[in-house]
N, C-alpha and C positions, 0 to 999 in steps of 0.2 A: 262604729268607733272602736277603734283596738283600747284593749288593758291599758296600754303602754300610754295613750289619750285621756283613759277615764282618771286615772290615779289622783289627777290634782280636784276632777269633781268627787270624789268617790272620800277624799280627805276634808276638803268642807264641808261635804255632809258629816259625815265623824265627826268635829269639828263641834257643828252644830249641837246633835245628838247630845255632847259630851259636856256641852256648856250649861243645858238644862239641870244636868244636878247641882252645879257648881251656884248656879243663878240661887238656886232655895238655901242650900249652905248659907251663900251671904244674905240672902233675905233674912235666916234665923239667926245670922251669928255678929252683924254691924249692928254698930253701937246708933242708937238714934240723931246722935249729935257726936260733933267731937269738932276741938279744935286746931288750924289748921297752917304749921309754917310757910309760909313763900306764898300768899295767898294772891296779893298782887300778883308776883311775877306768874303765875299760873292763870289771869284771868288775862293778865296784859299779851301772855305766848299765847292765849287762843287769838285774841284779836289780829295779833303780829301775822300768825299763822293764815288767819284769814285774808287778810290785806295783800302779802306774799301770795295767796292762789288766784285771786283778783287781778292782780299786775302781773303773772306769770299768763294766765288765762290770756289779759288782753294783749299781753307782747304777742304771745304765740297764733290768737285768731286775728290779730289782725297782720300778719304773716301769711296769712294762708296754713298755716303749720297744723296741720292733724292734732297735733300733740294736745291743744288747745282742748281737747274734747277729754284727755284725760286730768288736764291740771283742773277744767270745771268741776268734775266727777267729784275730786278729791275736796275743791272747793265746798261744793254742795256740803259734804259729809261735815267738814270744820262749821260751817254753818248752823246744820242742823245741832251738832254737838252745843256747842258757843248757847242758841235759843234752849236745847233743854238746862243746860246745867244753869243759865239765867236765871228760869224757873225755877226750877227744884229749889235751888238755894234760897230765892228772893225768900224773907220777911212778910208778912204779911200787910194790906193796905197799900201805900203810896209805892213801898217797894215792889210787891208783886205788878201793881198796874204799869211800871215803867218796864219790867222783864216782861211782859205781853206785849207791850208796845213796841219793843227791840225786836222779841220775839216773831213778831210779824214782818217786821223788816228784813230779819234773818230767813227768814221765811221766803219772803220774794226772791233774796240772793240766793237759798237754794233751788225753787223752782227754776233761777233764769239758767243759772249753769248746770242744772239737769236737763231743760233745753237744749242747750250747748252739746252739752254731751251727748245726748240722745242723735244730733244733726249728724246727717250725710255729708261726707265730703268733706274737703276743707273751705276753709274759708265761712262768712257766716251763715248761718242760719237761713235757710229758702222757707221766708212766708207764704208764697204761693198756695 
């Protein structure tokens, strides 16, 4: 693989590298708490966001449209996002049990469309 090919893996690694210091800065320097304007509209755009890759996902595989494997991908990701900050944030007790219980659900939605994604071809999924 030429220079000319590596440069965009050669910059996520960087990338990565670069993020490790930055990670402990905020581990030492964010406040335990704090509170938070637009909090709805921030929980309601994950879900918005999520719902949009699920109906993007199914126009496009049940199309036959390749493309479908990249709206899952991106799917998957808002999902997993969506279950952790669930978590983190939930309260303790009633509240936590109901963000584990989402969490799981969020959970299936991203294993199904990292399936998706993962799949050969267009069209769905060869269980074979």
């Amino acid at each position: 693989m030429s220079l000319r090919k590596k440069w965009p893996w050669v910059l996520l690694g960087a990338a990565a590298v670069l993020l490790m210091p930055w990670t402990v800065v905020l581990a030492l320097t964010l406040p335990g708490s704090t509170e938070v304007d637009n909090w709805p509209l921030a929980w309601i755009g994950l879900d918005v966001l999520m719902a949009a890759g699920c109906a993007a996902t199914a126009l496009l595989g049940l199309r036959g449209d390749a493309r479908a494997r990249l709206t899952a991908s991106a799917t998957a990701s808002v999902a997993v996002l969506d279950a952790w900050f669930d978590i983190t944030t939930a309260g303790t007790g009633a509240p936590l049990a109901e963000a584990l219980l989402c969490a799981v659900a969020e959970g299936a939605l991203a294993g199904a469309c990292v399936r998706l994604a993962l799949s050969k071809g267009r069209g769905p999924v060869d269980t074979r």
